[in-house]
C-alpha positions in Angstrom: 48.9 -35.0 6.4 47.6 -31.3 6.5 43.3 -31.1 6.8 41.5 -30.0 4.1 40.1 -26.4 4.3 37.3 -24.8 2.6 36.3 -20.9 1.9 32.2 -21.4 2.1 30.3 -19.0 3.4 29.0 -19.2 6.9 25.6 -20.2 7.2 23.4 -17.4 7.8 21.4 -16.7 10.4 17.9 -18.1 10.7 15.2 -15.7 11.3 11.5 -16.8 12.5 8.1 -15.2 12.3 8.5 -13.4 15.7 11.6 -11.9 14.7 10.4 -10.8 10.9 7.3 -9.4 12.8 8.7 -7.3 15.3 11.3 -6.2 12.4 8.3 -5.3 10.1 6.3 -3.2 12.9 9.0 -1.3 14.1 9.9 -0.5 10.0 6.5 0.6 9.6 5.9 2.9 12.3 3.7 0.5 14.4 5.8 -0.3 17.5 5.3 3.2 18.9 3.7 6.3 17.3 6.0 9.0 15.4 5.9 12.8 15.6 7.0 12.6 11.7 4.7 14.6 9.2 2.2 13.2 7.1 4.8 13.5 4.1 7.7 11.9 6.1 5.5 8.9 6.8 4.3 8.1 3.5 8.1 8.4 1.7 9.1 6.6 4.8 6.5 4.1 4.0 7.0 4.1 0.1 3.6 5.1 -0.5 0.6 3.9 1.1 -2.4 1.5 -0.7 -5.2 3.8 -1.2 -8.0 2.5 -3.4 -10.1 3.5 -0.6 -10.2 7.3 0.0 -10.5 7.0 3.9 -7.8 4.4 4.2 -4.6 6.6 4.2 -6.1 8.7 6.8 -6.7 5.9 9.3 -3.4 4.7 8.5 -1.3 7.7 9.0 -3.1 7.8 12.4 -2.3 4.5 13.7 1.2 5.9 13.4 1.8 9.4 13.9 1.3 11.0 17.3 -1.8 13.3 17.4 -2.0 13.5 13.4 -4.6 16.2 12.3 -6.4 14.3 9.2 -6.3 18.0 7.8 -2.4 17.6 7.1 -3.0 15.1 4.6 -5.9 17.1 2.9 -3.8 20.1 2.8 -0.9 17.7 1.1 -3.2 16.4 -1.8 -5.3 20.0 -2.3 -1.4 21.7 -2.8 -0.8 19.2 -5.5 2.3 18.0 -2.6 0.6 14.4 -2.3 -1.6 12.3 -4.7 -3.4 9.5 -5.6 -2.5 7.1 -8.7 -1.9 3.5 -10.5 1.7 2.2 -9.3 2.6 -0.4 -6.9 0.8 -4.1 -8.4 -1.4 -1.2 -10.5 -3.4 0.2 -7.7 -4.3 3.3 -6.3 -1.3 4.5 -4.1 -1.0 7.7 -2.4 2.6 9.1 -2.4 4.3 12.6 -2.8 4.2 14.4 -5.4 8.5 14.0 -5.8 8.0 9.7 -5.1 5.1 9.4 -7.9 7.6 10.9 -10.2 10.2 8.9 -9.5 8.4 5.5 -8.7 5.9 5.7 -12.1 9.1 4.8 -14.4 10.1 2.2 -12.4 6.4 0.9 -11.7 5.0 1.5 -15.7 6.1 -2.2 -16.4 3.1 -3.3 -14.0 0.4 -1.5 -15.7 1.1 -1.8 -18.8 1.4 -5.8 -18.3 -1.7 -5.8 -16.1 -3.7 -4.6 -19.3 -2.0 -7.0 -22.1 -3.7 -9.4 -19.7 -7.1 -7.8 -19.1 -10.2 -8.5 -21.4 -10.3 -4.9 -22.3 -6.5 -5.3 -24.8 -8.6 -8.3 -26.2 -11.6 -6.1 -26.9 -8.7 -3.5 -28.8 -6.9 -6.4 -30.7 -5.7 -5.4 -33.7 -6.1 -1.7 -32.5 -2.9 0.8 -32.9 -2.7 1.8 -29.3 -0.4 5.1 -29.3 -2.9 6.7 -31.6 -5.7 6.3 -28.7 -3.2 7.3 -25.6 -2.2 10.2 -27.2 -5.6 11.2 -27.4 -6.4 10.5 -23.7 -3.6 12.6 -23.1 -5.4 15.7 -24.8 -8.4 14.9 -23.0 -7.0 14.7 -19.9 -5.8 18.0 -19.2 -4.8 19.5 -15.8 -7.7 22.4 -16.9 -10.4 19.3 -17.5 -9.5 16.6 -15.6 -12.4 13.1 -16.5 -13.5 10.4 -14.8 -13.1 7.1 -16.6 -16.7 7.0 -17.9 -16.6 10.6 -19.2 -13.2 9.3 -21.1 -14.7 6.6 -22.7 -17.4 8.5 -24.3 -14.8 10.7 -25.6 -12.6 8.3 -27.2 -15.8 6.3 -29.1 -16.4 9.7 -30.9 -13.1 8.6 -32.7 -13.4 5.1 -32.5 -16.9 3.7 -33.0 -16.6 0.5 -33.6 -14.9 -0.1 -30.5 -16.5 -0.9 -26.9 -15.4 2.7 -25.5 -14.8 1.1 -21.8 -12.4 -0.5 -22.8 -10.5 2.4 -24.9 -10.6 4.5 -21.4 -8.9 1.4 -20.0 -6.5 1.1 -22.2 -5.5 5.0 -21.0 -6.0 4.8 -17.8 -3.9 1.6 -17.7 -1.2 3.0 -19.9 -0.5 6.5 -19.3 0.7 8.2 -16.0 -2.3 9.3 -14.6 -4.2 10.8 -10.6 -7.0 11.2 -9.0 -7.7 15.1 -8.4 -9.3 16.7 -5.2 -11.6 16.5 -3.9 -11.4 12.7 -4.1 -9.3 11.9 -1.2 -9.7 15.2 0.6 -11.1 14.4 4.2 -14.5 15.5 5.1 -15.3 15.4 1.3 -16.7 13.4 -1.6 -15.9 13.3 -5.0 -15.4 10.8 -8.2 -12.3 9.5 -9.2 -11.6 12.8 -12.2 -8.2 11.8 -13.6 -5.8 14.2 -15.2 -2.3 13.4 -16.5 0.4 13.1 -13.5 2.8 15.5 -15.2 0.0 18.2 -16.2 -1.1 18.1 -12.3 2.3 18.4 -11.0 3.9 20.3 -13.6 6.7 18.8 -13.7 8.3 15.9 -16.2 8.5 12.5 -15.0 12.3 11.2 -14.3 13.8 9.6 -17.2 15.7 7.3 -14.8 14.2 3.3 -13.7 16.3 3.1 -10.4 14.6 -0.5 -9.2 18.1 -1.0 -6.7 17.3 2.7 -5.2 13.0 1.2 -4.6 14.6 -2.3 -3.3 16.6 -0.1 -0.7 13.7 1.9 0.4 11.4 -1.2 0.5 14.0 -3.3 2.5 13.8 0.0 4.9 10.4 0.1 5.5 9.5 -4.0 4.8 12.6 -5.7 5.6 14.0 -7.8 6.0 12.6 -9.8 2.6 13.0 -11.8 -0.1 13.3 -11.1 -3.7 9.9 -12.6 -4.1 8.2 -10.5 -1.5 9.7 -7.4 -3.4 7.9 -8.5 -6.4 4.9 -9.3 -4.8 4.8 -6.1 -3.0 5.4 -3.9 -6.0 4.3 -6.4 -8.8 7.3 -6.0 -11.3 9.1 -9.3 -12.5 12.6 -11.3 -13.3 14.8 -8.7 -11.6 16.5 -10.9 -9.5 19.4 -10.4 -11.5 19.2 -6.7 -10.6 19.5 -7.2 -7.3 22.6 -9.2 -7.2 25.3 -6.7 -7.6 23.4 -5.5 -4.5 24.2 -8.5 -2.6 27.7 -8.0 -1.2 26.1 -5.0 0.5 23.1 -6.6 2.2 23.0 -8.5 5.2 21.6 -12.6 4.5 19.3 -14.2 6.7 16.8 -17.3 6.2 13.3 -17.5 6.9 12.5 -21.1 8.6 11.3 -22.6 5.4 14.5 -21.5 3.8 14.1 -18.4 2.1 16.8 -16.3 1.6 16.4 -12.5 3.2 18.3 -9.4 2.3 18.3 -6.9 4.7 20.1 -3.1 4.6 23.2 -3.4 6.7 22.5 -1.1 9.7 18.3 -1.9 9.3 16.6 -2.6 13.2 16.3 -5.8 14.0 14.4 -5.9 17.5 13.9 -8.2 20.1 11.3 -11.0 19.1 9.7 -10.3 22.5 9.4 -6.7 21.9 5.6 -5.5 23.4 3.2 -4.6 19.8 0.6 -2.7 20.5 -3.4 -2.9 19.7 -3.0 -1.7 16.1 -6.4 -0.9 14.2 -5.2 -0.8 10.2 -7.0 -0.1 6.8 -7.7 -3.2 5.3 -5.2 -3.0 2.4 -2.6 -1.5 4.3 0.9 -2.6 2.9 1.9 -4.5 6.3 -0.7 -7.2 5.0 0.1 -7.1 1.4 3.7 -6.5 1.4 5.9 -10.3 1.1 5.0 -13.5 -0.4 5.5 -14.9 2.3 2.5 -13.1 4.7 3.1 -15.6 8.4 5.5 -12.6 9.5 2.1 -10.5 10.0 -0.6 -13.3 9.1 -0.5 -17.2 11.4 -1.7 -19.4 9.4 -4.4 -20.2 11.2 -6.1 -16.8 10.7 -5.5 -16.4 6.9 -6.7 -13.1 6.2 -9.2 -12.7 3.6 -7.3 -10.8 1.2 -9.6 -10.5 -2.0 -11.9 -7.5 -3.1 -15.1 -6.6 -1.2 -14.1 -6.0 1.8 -12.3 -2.7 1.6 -13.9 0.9 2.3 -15.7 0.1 5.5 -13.4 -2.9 6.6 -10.3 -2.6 8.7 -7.6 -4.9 10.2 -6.6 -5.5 13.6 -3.1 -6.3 14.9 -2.8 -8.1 18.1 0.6 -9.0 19.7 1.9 -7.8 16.2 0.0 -10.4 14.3 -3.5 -10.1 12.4 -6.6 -11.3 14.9 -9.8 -10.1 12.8 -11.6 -7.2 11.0 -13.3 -4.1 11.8 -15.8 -2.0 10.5 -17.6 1.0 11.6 -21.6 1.1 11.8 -23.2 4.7 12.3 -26.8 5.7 13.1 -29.0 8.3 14.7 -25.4 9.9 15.7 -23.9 6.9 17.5 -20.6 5.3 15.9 -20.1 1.6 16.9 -17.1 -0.1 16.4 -17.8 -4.1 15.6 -14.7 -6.2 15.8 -14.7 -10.0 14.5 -12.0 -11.9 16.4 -10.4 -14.8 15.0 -9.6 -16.0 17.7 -10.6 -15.4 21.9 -8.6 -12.6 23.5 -7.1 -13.2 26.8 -8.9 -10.1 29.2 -5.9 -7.9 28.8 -6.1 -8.2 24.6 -9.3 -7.4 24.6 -9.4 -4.1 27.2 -6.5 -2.9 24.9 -8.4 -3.8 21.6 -11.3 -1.7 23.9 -9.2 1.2 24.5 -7.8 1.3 21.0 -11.2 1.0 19.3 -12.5 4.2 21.5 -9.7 6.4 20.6 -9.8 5.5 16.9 -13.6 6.4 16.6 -12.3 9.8 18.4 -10.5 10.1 15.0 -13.0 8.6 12.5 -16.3 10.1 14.3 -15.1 12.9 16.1 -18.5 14.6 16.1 -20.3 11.6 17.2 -22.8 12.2 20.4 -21.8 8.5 21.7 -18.9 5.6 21.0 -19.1 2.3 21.5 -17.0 -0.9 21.3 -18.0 -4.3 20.3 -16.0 -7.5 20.1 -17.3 -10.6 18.8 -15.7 -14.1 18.1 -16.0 -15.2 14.3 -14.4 -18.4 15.2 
């Protein structure tokens, strides 16, 4: 009697946290330092989480060799880079071309973030499109507003409603960044907002190409589940857009089981690849981009990924993986580096942490009469 014979799919290939790491650094730029421009970097990178001013900056320096922070301002101050609500709706900086281009895709996230919030419950009953066409007057490339100054505005024509929450439901709603010199190095300035296509002069594109954003993410985050694409850009149910993609992608499972897509021709390095001593912003993508974080995070070191720790707070990498927080502390011209360890580093780890911490406050606190660094066990 002939045997039976089946047409199923070979089991694909099993992929653990070392190998998703080293795939992940070497996508984002971390494995060795680039002599890419600032712009190159942040398309590469699909934008770069920036609800902190200083945070692209440090970023962009942890992975371009010898970047001048004065690239970045010159980007932003030419209107060639800025600073607005996409990704999970917070502040991203991207060029001026990817803003356009992402916003369609991303308006979904907004929009549902504030049909959540308690400030659409404050405007229940409220015709919106009346109040975001005035914000839209308001916000003119020739007066841009901060969100406060907004508010005020708006109440003039509503009253009766709580005028917070009629800026929110603009700044929410309509395509909107943060104009210099907020996010300019060297300076200070509140978030003014202006509309995105006012500042850039240019139309937003009519096109929502999520496969073309699922491409670039798997390039720079890859490889990755369909959940980690949402999680990392916030928009929902489209994992039926993603499979006519399928028969193009590579498969892999995590070791809990997840199915991984990957670009066909993406890196994939060797899991004992050397990382470098990588100091990071604190909401830099690496940490926020999957579901599933153990690629970047062990789960004995669970990052503390919650507001309140951003703006003076960094991470560090270690072997690739997340080993504690950072934070600069200045006085009397002296800039000291204090790093919290989750964990003791072996006397090599911790001379390169050293090393690494000295040439970042070069960076950060260039004009500084002394440097030092400090490394402490938080246990």
């Amino acid at each position: 009697m002939p045997r039976a014979t089946t047409d199923a799919a070979p089991r694909a290939e099993t992929l653990g946290p070392r190998t998703l790491n080293r795939a992940l650094l070497e996508r984002q730029l971390l494995v060795e330092r680039q002599g890419r421009s600032a712009a190159e970097t942040i398309e590469h990178l699909v934008g770069m989480q920036a609800q902190e001013p200083p945070d692209p900056y440090v970023g962009l320096w942890t992975r371009i060799e010898g970047f001048d922070p004065g690239e970045l301002a010159e980007l932003i101050v030419e209107r060639k880079a800025v600073r607005g609500t996409l990704m999970r709706a917070t502040i991203h900086l991207v060029t001026a071309r990817d803003y356009l281009a992402l916003r369609p895709v991303m308006q979904p996230v907004p929009e549902r973030t504030f049909r959540g919030s308690r400030f659409a419950r404050e405007l229940k009953g409220l015709d919106l499109e009346p109040v975001l066409d005035a914000g839209r007057e308001l916000l003119s490339s020739s007066q841009p507003r901060t969100r406060a100054e907004l508010g005020r505005l708006l109440s003039h024509r509503w009253p009766d409603r709580n005028p917070v929450s009629l800026a929110h439901a603009v700044t929410f709603n309509v395509p909107l960044v943060q104009v210099p010199p907020r996010g300019v190095w060297g300076r200070r300035g509140q978030a003014n907002l202006t509309t995105a296509e006012s500042w850039l002069g240019r139309p937003l594109e009519a096109r929502r190409d999520v496969e073309h954003v699922f491409r670039r993410y798997l390039a720079a985050f890859g490889p990755a589940s369909v959940m980690d694409f949402q999680t990392w850009c916030g928009l929902t149910r489209i994992r039926e857009v993603m499979e006519p993609m399928r028969s193009r992608m590579r498969t892999f499972r995590s070791e809990a089981g997840t199915e991984l897509l990957d670009l066909p021709d993406a890196p994939l390095p060797d899991p004992d690849t050397p990382a470098p001593v990588r100091f990071l912003p604190f909401y830099d993508n690496v940490l926020l981009g999957h579901a599933d974080r153990t690629r970047v995070v062990p789960a004995e070191s669970r990052a503390p990924m919650f507001p309140g720790y951003s703006g003076n707070v960094g991470s560090l990498l270690v072997d690739g993986f997340f080993r504690g927080l950072w934070r600069v502390e200045r006085a009397e011209g002296a800039a000291t580096l204090l790093v919290a360890v989750t964990k003791r580093l072996p006397k090599r780890h911790a001379a390169e942490v050293t090393e690494e911490g000295v040439r970042m406050l070069e960076f950060t606190d260039r004009d500084a009469e002394s440097r030092d660094v400090r490394i402490t066990f938080r246990g």
